[in-house]
C-alpha positions in Angstrom: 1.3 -26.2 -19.5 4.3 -25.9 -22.0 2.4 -22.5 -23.7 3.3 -20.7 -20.2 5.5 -18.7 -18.9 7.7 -19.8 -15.9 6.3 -16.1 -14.7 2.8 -17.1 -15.3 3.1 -20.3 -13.5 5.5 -18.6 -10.2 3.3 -15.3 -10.3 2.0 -15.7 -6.1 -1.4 -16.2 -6.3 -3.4 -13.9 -4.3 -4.3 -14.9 -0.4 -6.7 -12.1 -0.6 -9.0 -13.6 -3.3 -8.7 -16.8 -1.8 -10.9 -15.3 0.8 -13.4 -13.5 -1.7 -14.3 -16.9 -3.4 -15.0 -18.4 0.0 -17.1 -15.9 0.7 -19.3 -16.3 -2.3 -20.5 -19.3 -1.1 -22.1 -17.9 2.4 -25.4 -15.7 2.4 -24.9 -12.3 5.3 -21.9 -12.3 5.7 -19.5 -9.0 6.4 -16.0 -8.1 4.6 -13.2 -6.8 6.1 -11.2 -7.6 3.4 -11.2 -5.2 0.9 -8.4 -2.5 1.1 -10.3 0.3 -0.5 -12.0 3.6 0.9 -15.7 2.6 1.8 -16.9 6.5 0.6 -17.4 7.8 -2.7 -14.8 9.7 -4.3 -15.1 13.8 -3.4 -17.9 15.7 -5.3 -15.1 18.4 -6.3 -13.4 15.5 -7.8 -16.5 13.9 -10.0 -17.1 17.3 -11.2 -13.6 18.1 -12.2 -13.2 15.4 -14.8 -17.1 15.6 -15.9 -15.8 18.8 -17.2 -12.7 17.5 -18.2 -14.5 15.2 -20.9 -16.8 18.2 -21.8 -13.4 20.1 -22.8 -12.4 17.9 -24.8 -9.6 16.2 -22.5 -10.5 12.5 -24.5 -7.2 12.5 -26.5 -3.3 11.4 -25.8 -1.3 13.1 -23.6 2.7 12.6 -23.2 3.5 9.7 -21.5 5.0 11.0 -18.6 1.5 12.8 -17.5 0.6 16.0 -18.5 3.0 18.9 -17.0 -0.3 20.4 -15.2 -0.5 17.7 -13.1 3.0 16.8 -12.7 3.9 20.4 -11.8 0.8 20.2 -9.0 2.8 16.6 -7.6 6.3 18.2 -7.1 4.1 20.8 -5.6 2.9 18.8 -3.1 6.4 17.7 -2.4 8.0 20.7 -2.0 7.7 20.0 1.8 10.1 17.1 1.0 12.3 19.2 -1.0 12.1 23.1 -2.9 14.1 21.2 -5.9 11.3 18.9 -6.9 9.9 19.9 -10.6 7.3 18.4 -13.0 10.7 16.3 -14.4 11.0 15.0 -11.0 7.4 13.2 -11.5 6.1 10.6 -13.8 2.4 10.1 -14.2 1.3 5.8 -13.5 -1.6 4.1 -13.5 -2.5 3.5 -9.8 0.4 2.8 -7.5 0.8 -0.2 -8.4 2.2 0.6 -12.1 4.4 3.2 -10.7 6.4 -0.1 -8.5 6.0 -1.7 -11.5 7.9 1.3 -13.7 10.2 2.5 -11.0 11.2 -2.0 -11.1 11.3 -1.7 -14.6 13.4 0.9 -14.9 16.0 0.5 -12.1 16.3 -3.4 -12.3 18.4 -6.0 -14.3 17.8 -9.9 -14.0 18.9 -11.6 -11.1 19.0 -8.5 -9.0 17.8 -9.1 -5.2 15.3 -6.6 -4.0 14.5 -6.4 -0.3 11.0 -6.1 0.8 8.8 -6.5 4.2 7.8 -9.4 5.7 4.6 -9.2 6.0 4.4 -7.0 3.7 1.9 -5.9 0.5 1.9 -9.7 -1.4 2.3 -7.7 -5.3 5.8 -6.8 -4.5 7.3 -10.2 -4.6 4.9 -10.6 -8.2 6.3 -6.8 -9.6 10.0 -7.7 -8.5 9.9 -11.1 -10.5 8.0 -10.1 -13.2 10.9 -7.0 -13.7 13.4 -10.3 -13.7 14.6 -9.8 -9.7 15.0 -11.8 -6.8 12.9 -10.7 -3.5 14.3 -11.3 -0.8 12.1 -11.5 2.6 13.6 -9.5 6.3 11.5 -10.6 8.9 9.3 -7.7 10.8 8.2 -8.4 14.3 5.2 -7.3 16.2 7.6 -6.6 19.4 9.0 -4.2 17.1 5.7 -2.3 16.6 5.4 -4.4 13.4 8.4 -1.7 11.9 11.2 -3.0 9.8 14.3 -2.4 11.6 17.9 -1.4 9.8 20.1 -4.4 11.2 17.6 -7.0 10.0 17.9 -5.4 6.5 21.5 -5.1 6.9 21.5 -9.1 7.8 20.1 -9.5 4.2 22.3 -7.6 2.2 24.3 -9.7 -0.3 26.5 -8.1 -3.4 23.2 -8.4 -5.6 21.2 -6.7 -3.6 19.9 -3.6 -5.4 17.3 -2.1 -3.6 14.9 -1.8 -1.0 11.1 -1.9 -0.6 9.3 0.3 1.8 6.5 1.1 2.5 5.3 3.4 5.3 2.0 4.1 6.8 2.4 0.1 6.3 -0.4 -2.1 4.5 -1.2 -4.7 6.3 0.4 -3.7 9.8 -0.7 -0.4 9.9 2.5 0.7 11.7 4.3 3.8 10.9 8.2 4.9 10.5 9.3 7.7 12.3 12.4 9.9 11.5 14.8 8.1 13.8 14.0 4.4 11.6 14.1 5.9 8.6 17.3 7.5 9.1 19.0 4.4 10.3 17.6 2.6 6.8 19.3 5.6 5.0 22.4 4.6 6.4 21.9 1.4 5.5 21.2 2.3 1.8 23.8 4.8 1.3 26.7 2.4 2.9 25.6 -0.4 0.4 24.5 1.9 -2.4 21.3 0.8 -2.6 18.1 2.1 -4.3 15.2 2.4 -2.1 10.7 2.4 -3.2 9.3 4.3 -0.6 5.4 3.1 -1.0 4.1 6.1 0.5 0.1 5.7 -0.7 -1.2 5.6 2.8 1.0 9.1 4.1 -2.3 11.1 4.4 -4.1 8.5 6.7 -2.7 8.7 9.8 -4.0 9.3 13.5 -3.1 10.5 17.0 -0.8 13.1 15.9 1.2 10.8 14.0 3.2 11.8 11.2 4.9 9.7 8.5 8.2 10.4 7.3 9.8 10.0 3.8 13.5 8.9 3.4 13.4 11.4 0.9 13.1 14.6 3.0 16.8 13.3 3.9 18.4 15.4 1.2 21.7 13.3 1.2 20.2 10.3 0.5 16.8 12.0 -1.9 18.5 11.0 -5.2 18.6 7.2 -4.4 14.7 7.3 -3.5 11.9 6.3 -5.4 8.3 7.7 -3.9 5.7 6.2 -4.9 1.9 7.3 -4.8 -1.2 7.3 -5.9 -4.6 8.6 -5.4 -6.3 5.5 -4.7 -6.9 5.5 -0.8 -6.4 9.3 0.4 -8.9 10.6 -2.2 -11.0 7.1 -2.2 -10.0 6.7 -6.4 -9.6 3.3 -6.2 -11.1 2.7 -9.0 -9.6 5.5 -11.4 -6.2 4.1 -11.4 -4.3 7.2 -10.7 -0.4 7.2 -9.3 2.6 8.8 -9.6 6.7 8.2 -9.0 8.4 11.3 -7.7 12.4 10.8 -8.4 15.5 11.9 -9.6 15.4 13.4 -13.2 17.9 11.3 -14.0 15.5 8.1 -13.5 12.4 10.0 -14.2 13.5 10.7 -17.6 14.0 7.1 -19.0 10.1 6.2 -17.7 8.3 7.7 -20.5 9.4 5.2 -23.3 9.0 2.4 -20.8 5.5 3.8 -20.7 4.9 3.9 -24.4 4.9 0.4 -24.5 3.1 -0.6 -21.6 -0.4 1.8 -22.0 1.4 4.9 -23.8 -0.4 7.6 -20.5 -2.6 7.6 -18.4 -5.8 9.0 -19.8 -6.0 12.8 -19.8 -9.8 13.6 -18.1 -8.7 11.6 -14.9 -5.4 13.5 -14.5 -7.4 16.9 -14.7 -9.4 14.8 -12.0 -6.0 14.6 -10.3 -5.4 18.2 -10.5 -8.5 19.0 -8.8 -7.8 16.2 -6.2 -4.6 18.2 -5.2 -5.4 21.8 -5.4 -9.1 21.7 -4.6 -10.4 21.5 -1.0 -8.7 18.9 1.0 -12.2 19.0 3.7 -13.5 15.4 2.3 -10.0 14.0 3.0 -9.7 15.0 6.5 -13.6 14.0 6.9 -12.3 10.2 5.8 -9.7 10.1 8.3 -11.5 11.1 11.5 -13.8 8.6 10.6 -11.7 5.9 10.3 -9.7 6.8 13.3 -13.2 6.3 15.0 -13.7 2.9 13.1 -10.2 1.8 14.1 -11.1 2.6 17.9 -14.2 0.3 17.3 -12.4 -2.1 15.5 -9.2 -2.8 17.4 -10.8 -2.2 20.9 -13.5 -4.4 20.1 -10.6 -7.1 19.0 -9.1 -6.4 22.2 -11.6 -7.6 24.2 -12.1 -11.0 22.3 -10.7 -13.9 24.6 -7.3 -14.8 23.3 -7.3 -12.0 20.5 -4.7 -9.3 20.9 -4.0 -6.1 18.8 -1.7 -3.3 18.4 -3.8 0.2 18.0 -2.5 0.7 14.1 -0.9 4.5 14.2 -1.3 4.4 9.9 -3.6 2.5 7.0 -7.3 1.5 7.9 -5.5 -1.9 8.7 -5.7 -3.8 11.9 -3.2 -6.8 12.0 -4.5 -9.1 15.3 -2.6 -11.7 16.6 -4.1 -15.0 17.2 -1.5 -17.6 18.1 -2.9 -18.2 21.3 -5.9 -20.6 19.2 -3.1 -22.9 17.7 -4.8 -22.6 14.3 -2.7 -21.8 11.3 -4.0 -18.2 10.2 -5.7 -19.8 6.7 -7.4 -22.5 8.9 -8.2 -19.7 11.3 -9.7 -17.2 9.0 -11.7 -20.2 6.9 -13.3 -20.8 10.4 -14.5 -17.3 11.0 -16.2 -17.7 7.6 -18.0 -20.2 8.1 -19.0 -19.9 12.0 -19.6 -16.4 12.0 -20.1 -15.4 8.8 -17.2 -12.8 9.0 -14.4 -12.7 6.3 -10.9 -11.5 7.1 -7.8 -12.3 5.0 -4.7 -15.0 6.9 -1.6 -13.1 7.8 -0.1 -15.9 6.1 -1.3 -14.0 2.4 1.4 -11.7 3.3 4.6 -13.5 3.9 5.7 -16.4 6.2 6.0 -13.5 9.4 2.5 -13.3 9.0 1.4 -16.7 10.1 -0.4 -16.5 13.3 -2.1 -13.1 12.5 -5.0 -11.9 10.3 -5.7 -8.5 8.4 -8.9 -6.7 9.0 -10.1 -3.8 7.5 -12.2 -0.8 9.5 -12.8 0.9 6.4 -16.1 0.2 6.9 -19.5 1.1 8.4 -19.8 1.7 11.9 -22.3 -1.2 12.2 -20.6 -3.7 10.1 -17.3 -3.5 12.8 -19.5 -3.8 15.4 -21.5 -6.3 14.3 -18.2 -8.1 13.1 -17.1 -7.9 16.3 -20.2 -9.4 18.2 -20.1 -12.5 15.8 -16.2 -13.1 16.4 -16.8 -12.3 20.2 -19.8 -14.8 20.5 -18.3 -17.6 17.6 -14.8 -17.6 20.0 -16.9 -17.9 23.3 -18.8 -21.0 22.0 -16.1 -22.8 20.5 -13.0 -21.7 22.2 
């Protein structure tokens, strides 16, 4: 192993895939793994960069995005904040690379970074590979699964930097209202601290809930980092399409960081983006009525398992049970469910230590497939518990 990097070797394997190579080895069973939007993406959208590519949109554009589509993302966040402008937005690949530039840009070595516990398992992997330190706080279900100011405050130290959030929350599904993320602002603006507000799941949210950005605070918006991408409210997944809005200031040191990771994202899926934005938003708010009727069938169907209990998620298409009362270990618990009735969830231990004891389900799915998936788990736990 000497050829490796101590970041290759430390990079936290993924507790998700673990799961997916079980799987593999079992015929029928059903995923509720996979944290992805189980439609196709918008027609309006297909079309838009089908006639991108005929237009000739198949060359470079600047590496902070093409203004078109930045202009269309400050836009959008105008309800935020009237300043916002195309050089408040920089143009990623996926969500994921704009943590990964927003880290790169904002972080020195041996700088602590808070993030959730449980909480999304690539931030502790994109805060070590930008040379940080993450640094775990503790989220409890009594707490509607919502990170709480004082236990962020508890794990402040001088090198803390920043903080990770991340709101309609994947995998608890909960939600932060105004009153919690003011107290975090407080928090942040007495310690000086940087804050990544993962925002990718603000469109999907249900019962009259809304999600609210630290960055609509306008005394603390020039400390916060949004971060987006297209990926689950527009069911891209798999186009790779994200986007940072922040102040100009950072914004405006991303584009050579960008040059040397994959110079821009490529030009016929931002026109996509475009589309995604100002076209009809029908297909969007078709998605989330159904999965607010999935999550009903999901989570009420937990809720009447024997010794299964679940919080009705008020964000995500995530459903986060508790199962402590089996005395299984949430791996052990989830390998069992696998194997005796052939349904495949992911351990809440893939998401931090907080997350032993629960599992993470997924009703973006067909109506049939939860309530099959239910059945099995019903009758497995009945038999053997």
């Amino acid at each position: 192993m000497e050829h490796l990097s101590e970041l290759a070797i430390n990079y936290p394997a993924s507790g998700i895939r673990k799961m997916f190579d079980l799987a593999e080895q079992y015929d029928d069973v059903i995923k509720l793994t996979l944290g992805e939007p189980n439609f196709d993406t918008p027609v309006n959208i297909k079309e838009a960069v089908k006639k991108a590519v005929d237009e000739g949109y198949t060359h470079y554009s600047p590496n902070a995005g093409m203004d078109e589509l930045r202009q269309a993302v400050a836009n959008y966040y105008k309800k935020y904040s009237k300043d916002y402008t195309f050089e408040n937005v920089m143009i990623t690949v996926g969500g994921l690379e704009a943590l990964t530039l927003s880290l790169f840009t904002t972080i020195n070595s041996g700088d602590e970074v808070i993030i959730p516990d449980p909480g999304f398992p690539n931030y502790e992997g994109q805060v070590m590979m930008a040379g940080g330190k993450p640094v775990p706080v503790p989220i409890y279900e009594e707490n509607d699964f919502k990170i709480r100011a004082e236990d962020i405050e508890k794990a402040i130290t001088p090198k803390t930097k920043a903080i990770v959030l991340n709101s309609p929350s994947n995998p608890l599904g909960s939600v932060l209202n105004k009153s919690d993320i003011e107290a975090i602002a407080k928090i942040a603006e007495k310690y000086d601290l940087l804050v990544y507000s993962d925002e990718v799941y603000d469109k999907i949210v249900y019962d009259d809930c809304n999600s609210f950005s630290m960055a609509e605070i306008p005394g603390v918006r020039n400390r916060v980092i949004v971060i987006n991408s297209f990926s689950k409210s527009y069911a891209m997944t798999g186009w790779r399409l994200g986007y940072i809005v922040a102040d100009k200031n950072i914004i405006s040191n991303m584009p050579k960081l960008q040059e040397g990771m994959v110079s821009c994202v490529p030009t016929f899926i931002q026109k996509a983006g475009i589309e995604a934005l100002n076209g009809s938003q029908d297909a969007v708010k078709n998605m989330i009525a159904d999965y607010a009727r999935r999550r009903d069938i999901l989570i009420d169907g937990l809720n009447n398992i024997p010794g299964i209990t679940c919080k009705k998620s008020p964000g995500s298409f995530y459903a986060f049970p508790n199962i402590k009362s089996f005395g299984k270990g949430s791996q052990e618990f989830a390998e069992e469910l696998v194997r005796g009735a052939r349904v495949v969830v992911v351990p809440g231990s893939a998401f931090g230590k907080m997350g032993e004891g629960y599992l993470r389900l997924v009703f973006a799915n067909s109506d049939e497939n939860l309530q099959e998936a239910i059945a099995r788990i019903d009758e497995y736990i009945r038999k053997t518990y």
